[in-house]
C-alpha positions as CSV (number, residue, x, y, z in Angstrom):
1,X,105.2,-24.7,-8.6
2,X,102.8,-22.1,-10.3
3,X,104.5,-18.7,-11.4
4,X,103.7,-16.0,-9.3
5,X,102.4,-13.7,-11.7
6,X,99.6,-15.8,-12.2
7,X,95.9,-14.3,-11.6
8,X,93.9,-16.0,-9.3
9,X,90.2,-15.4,-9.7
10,X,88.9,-13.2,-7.2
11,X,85.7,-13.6,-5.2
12,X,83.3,-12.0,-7.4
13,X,84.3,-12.9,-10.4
14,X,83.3,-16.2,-8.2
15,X,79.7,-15.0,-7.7
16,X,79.9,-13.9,-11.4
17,X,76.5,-16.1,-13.2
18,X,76.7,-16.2,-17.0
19,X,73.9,-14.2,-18.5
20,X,72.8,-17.6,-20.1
21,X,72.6,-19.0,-16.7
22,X,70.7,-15.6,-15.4
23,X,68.1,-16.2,-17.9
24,X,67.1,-19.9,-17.1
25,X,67.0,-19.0,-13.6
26,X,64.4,-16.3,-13.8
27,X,62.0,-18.1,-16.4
28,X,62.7,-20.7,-13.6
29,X,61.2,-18.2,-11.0
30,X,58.6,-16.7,-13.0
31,X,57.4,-20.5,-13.8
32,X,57.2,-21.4,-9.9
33,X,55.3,-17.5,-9.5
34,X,53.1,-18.8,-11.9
35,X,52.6,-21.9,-10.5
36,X,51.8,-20.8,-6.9
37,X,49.4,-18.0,-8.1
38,X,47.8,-21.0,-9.9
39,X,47.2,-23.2,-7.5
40,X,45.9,-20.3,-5.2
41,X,43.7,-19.2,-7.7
42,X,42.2,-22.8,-8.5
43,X,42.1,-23.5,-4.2
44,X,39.8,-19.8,-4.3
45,X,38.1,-21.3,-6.9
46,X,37.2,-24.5,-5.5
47,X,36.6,-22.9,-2.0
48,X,34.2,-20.9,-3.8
49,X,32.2,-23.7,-6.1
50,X,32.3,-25.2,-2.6
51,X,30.4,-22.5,-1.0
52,X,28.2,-21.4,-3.6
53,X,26.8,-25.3,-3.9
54,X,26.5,-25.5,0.0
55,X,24.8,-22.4,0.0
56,X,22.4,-23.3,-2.9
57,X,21.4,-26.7,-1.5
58,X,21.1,-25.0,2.1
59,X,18.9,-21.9,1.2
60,X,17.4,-24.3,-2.2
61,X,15.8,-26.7,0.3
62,X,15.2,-24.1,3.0
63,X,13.1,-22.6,0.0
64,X,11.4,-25.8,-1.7
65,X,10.1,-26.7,1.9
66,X,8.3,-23.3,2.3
67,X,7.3,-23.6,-1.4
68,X,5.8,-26.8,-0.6
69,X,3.9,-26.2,2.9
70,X,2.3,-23.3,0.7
71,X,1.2,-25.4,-2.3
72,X,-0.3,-28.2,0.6
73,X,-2.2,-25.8,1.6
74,X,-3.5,-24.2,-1.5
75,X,-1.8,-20.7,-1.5
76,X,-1.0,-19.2,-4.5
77,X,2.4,-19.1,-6.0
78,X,1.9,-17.8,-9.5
79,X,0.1,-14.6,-9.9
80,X,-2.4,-16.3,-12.3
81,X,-2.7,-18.1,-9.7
82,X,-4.0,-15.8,-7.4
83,X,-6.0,-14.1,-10.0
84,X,-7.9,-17.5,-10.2
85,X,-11.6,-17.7,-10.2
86,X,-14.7,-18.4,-11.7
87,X,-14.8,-16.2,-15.6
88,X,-16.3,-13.0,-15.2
89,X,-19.5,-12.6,-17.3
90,X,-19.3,-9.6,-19.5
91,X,-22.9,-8.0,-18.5
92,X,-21.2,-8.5,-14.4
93,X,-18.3,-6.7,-15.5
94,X,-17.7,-3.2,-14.2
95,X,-14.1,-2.6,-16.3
96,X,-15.4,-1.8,-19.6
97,X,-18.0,0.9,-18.6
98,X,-15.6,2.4,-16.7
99,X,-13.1,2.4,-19.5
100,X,-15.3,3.8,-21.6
101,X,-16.9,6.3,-19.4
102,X,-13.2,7.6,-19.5
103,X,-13.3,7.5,-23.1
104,X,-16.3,9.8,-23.4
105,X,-14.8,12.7,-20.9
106,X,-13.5,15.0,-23.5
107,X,-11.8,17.4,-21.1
108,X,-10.6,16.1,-17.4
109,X,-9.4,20.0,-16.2
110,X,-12.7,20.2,-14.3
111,X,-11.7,17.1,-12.4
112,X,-8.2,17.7,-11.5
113,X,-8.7,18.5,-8.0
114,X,-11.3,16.8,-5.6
115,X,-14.3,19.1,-4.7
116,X,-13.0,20.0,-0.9
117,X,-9.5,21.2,-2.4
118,X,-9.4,25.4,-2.8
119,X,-8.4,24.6,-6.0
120,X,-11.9,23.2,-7.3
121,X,-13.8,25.2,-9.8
122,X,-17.8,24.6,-9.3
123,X,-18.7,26.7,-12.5
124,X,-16.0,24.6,-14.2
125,X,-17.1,21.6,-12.9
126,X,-20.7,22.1,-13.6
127,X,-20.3,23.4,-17.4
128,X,-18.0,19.9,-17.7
129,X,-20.6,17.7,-16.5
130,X,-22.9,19.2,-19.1
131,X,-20.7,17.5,-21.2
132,X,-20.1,14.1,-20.0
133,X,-23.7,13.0,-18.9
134,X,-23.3,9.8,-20.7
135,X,-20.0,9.4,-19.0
136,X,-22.0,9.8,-15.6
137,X,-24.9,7.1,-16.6
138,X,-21.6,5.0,-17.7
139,X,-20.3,5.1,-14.2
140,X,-23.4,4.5,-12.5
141,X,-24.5,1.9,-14.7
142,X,-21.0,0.3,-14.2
143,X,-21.4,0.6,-9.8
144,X,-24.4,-1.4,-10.0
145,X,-22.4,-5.2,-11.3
146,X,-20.8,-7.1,-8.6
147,X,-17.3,-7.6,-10.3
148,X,-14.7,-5.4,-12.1
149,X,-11.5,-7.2,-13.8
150,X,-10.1,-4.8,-16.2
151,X,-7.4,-6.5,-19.0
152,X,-4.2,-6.6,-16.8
153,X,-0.8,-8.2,-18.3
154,X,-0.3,-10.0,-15.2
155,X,2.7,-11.7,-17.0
156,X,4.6,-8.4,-17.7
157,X,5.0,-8.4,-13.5
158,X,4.6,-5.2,-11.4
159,X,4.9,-2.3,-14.3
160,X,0.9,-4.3,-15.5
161,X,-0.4,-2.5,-12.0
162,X,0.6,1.0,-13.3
163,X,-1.9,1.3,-15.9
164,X,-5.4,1.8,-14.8
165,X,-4.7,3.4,-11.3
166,X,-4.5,6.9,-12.9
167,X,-8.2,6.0,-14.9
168,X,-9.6,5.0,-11.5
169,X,-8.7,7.6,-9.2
170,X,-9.6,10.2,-12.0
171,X,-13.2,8.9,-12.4
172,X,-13.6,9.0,-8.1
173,X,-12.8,12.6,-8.7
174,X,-15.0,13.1,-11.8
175,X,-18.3,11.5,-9.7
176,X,-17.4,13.3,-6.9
177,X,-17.7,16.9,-8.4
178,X,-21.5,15.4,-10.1
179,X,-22.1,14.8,-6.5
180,X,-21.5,18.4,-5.6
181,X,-23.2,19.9,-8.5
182,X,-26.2,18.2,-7.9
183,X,-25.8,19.0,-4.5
184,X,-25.8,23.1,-5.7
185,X,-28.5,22.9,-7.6
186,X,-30.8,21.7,-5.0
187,X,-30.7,17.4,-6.1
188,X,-29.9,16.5,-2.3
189,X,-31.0,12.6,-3.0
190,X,-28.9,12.7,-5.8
191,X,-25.9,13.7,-4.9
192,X,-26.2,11.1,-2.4
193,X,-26.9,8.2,-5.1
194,X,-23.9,9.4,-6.5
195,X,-21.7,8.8,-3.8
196,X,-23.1,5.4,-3.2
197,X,-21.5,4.8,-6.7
198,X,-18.4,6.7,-5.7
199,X,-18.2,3.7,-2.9
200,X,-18.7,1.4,-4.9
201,X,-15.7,2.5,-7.0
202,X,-14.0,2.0,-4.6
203,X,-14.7,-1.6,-3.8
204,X,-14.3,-2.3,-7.2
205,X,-10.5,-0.7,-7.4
206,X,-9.3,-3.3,-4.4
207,X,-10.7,-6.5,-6.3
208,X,-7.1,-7.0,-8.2
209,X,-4.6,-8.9,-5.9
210,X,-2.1,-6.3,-5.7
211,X,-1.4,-3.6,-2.6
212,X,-1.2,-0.8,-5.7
213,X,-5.1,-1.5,-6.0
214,X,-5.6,-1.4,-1.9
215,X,-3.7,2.1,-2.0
216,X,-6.0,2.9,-5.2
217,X,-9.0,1.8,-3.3
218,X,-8.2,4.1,-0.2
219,X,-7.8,6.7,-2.2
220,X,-10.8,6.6,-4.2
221,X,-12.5,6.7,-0.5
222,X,-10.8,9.5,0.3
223,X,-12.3,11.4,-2.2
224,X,-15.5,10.3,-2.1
225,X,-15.4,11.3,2.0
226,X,-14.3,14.5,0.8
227,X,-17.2,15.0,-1.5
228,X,-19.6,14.0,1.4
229,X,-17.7,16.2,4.2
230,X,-19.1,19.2,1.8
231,X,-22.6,18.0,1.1
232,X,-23.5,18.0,4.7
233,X,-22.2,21.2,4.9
234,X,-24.8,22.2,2.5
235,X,-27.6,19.6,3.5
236,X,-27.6,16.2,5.1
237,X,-29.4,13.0,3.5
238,X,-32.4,11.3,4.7
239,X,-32.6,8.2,6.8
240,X,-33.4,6.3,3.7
241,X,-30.6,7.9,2.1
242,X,-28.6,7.4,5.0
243,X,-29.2,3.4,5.1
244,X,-28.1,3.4,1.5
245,X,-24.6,5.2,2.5
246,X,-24.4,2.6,5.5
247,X,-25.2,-0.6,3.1
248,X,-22.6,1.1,0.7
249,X,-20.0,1.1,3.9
250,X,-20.5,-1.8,5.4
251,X,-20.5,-4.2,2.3
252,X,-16.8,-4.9,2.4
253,X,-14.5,-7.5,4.4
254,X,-10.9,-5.3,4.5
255,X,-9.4,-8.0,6.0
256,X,-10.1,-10.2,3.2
257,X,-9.2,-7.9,0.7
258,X,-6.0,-6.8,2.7
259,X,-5.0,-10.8,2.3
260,X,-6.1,-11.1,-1.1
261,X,-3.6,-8.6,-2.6
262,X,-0.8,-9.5,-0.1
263,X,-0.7,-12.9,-1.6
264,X,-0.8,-11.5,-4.7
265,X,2.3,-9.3,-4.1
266,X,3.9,-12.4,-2.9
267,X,2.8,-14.2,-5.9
268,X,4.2,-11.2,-8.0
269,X,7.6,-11.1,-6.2
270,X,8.2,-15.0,-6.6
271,X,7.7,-14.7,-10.4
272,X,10.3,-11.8,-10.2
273,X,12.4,-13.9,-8.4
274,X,12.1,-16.8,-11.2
275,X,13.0,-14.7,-14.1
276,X,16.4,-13.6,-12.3
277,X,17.2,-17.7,-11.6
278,X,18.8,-18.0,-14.8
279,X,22.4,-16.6,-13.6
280,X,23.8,-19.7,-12.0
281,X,26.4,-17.1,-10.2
282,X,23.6,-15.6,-8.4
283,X,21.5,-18.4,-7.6
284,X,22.3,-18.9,-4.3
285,X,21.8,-14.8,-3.0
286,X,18.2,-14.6,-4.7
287,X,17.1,-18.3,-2.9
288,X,18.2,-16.5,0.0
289,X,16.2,-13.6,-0.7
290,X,13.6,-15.4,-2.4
291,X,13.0,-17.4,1.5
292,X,13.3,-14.5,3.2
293,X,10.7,-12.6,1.2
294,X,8.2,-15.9,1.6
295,X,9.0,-15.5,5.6
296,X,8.5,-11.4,5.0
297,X,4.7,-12.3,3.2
298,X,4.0,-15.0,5.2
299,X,4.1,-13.3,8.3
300,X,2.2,-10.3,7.2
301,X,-0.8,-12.6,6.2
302,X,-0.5,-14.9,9.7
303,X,-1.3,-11.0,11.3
304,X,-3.6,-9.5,8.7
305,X,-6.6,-10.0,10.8
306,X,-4.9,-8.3,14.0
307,X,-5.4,-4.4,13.9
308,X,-2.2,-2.3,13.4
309,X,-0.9,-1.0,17.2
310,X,2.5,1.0,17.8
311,X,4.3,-2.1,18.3
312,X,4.1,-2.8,14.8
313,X,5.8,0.4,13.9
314,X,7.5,0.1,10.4
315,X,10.0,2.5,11.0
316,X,13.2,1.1,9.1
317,X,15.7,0.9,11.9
318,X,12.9,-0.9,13.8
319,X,12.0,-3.5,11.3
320,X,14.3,-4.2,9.0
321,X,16.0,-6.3,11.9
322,X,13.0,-9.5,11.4
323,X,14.8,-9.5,7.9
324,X,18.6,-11.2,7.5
325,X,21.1,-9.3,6.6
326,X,22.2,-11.6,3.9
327,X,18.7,-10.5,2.5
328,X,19.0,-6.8,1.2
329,X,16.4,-5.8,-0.9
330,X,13.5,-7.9,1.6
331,X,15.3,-5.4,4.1
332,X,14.8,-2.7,1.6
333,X,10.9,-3.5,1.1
334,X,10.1,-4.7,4.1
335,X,9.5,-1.0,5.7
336,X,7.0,-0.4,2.6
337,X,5.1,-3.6,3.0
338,X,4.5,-3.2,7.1
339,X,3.0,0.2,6.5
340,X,-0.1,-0.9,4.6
341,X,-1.8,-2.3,7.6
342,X,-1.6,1.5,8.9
343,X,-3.1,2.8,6.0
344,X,-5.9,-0.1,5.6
345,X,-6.4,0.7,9.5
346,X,-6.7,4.1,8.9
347,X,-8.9,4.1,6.2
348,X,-11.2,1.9,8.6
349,X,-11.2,4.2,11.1
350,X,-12.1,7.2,8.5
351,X,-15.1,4.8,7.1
352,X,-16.0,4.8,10.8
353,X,-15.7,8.6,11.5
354,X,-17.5,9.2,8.2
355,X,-20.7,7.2,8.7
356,X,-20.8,8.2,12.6
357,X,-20.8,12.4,11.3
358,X,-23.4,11.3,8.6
359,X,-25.6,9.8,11.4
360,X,-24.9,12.9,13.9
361,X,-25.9,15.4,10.7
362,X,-29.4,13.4,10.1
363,X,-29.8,13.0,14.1
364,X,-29.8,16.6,14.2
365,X,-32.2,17.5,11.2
366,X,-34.9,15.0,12.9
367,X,-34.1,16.6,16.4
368,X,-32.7,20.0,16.3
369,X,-29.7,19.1,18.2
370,X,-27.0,16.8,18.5
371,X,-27.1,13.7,20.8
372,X,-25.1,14.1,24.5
373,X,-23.6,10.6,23.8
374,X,-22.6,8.0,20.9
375,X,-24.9,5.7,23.0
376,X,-27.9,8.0,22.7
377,X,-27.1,7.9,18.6
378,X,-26.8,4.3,18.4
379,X,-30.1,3.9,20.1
380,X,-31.4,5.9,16.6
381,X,-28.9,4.3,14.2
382,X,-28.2,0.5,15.8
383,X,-26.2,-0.2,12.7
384,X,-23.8,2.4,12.5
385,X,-20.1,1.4,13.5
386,X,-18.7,4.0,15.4
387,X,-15.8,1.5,17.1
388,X,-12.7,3.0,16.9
389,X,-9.9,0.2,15.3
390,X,-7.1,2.0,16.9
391,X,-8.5,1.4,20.6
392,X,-11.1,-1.6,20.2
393,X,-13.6,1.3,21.9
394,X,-16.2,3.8,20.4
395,X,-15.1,6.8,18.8
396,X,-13.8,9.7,21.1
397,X,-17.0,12.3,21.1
398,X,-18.1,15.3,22.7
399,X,-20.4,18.4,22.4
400,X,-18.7,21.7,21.8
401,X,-20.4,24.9,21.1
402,X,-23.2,24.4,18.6
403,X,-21.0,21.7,17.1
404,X,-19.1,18.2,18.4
405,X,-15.4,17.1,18.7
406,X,-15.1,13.5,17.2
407,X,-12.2,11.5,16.4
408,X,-10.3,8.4,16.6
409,X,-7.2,7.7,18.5
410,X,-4.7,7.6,15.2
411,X,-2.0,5.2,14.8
412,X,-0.2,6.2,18.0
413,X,-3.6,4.6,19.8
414,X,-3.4,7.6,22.5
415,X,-5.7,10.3,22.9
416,X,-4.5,13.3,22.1
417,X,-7.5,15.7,22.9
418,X,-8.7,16.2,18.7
419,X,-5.0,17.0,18.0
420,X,-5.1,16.2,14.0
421,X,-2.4,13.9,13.0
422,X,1.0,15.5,12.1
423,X,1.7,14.2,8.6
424,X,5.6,14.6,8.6
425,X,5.9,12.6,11.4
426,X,6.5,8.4,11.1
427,X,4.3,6.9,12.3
428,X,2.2,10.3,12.4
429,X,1.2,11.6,15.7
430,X,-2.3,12.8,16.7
431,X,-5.3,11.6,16.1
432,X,-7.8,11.5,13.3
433,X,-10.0,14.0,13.7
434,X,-13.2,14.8,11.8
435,X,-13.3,17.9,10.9
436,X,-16.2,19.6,9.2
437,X,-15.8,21.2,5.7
438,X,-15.4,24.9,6.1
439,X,-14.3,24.9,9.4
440,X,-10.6,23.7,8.8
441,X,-8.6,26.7,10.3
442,X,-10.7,27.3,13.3
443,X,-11.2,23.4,14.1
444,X,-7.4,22.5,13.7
445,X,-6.4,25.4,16.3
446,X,-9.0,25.0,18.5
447,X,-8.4,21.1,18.7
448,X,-4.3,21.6,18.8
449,X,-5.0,23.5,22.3
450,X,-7.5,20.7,23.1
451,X,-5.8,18.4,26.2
452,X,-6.9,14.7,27.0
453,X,-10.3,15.3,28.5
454,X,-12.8,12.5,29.1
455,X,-14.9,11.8,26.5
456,X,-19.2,10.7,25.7
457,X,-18.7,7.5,24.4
């Protein structure tokens, strides 16, 4: 029998654990912790390898099959590639002159601003070209040879297409302000000679396969249309004259060109593409958008030919949705590729406005008047294209007041009675309206009031 003043242990000294016994258990836990996070780590991991290789063979073969139906058929893929063709012979090269001809102009102020901006300076202009004759013969000389490849690092990608644009666009503006000095002192035929070179410039800026040199191109013919809009203010050319400007206009295939330096941007992007394919981590994401910026390109060559209508409108919320969404920067360019049919489209349709005014200015210095109808000045000038590329019809045209009202429907392909296009709208609204130099203010308020009436065509 146990004495009663023994102590009995009580229930938590029970639940008492030795600290030794405390310390085993937790490294215990910790080690299981451990383990689990482990093993969920390395199942994320493996889910992941997992994913990343299906992805890479799925979008990897998506990808090598394009490649492949592109290389059957002899596209380029490589932008030396689509800078491919027969050497250029020094004496048919247009490049050096022009570089050159840059070379000589000692001080470009004079040429800052093309000759229909407020801003341009006739005395300075005239006292500069005093100066850079030989530039000027350089030029012309240079317009005359059928090809112009100037030294482009193709291999340094897209940052090579920055450096001549600037040279180019400064020389339109440089011939452009000869044309109007000669066209102030009385050298009529001359000034037009000169802008048949200023054409020709820009033919020569869209022969490199890149939509930098289209935008180039249109811009060089934006000048040179500016330069013309105020020498028939001041006096138009002859028919000779005027068969030169025509030959000078209708010497190009757009649509050919438009091609030529898509496929070279695609060319460009897929060598982009291979230089980032050396992170394994990120292989599978540029395949993806790799294939979905062939399907972008390729589809804007399949509807090059087709003339740009509403439907095609590149507003971003509108087209961004033809691109996946695993594909973010195609999405992200796909907005700025789209809109160059628009502005080869509307560079046709000013070619067409331009050559149609010429033909109404020498019309009326053979006639004393203007005809009633574009069907009565195509009976005089058979070769002049005055289609309009935004209807598939002639040019909208009327008499008004000792003048005419001529336009084309704009990229919104409706007539809006001469209402010029509004700028800060996208896809601007209006039309394209030629408006004669001088008359700006008046014809923009008078043609803003203008409603849909039927037009001479």
């Amino acid at each position: 029998m146990a004495h009663a003043d023994t102590e009995q242990p009580s229930s938590a000294q029970n639940l008492t654990v030795p600290q030794e016994s405390r310390g085993w258990m937790g490294c215990i836990f910790r080690r299981r912790w451990v383990r689990r996070t482990a093993v969920a780590v390395l199942a994320l991991l493996v889910l992941f390898a997992a994913a990343h290789t299906l992805l890479t063979v799925y979008f990897g073969l998506r990808l090598w099959g394009t490649l492949a139906e592109l290389r059957a058929r002899g596209e380029p893929l490589e932008i030396r590639q689509a800078c491919a063709g027969p050497p250029v012979r020094p004496h048919e090269n247009a490049a050096p002159l022009y570089v050159a001809a840059r070379a000589l102009i000692e001080e470009t102020t004079p040429y800052d601003y093309p000759p229909d901006s407020e801003k341009w300076d006739l005395t300075a202009a005239r006292q500069g070209l005093e100066r850079d004759l030989g530039a000027l013969q350089l030029i012309l000389t240079a317009t005359q040879r059928p090809q112009c490849q100037f030294d482009v690092r193709w291999e340094e990608g897209s940052t090579s297409l920055l450096q001549y644009p600037a040279v180019k666009r400064q020389l339109a503006r440089f011939v452009a302000s000869a044309m109007i000095v000669a066209v102030e002192t009385g050298e009529v035929e001359e000034a037009y000679r000169r802008a048949v070179a200023g054409f020709a410039m820009s033919r020569h800026a869209a022969m490199e396969p890149s939509l930098i040199s289209q935008l180039v191109s249109y811009g060089v013919d934006a000048i040179m249309a500016g330069a013309v809009k105020v020498a028939l203010a001041k006096a138009p050319p002859s028919r000779q004259t005027q068969q030169a400007l025509l030959a000078a206009f209708t010497n190009r295939d757009f649509v050919a060109e438009y091609v030529h330096a898509l496929r070279g941007e695609r060319a460009l992007g897929l060598d982009q593409f291979r230089r980032g394919l050396g992170c394994r981590l990120t292989r599978p994401w540029l395949y993806a958008e790799e294939f979905a910026y062939l399907h972008v390109t390729n589809s804007l060559i399949a509807s090059a030919a087709q003339p740009f209508r509403p439907k095609d409108d590149p507003q971003p919320d509108r087209i961004v949705v033809s691109a996946p969404r695993f594909a973010p920067l195609t999405r992200m360019m796909l907005p700025t590729l789209a809109r160059f049919k628009m502005e080869r489209d509307k560079m046709l349709a000013n070619r067409s406005l331009l050559q149609t005014a010429i033909a109404l200015e020498v019309y009326r210095a053979e006639k004393g008047r203007y005809p009633e109808t574009l069907a009565l000045l195509r009976k005089e000038f058979p070769d002049v294209a005055s289609e309009d590329v935004f209807s598939g019809k002639a040019l909208v045209y009327r008499l008004e007041g000792d003048g005419f009202l001529l336009y084309s429907l704009g990229p919104d392909c409706r007539d809006d009675g001469g209402r010029p296009l509004d700028q800060r709208e996208y896809p601007p609204r209006g039309d394209l309206v030629w408006i004669p130099h001088g008359k700006e203010d008046a014809f923009k308020a008078r043609a803003a009031q203008a409603g849909p009436k039927k037009s001479a065509r």
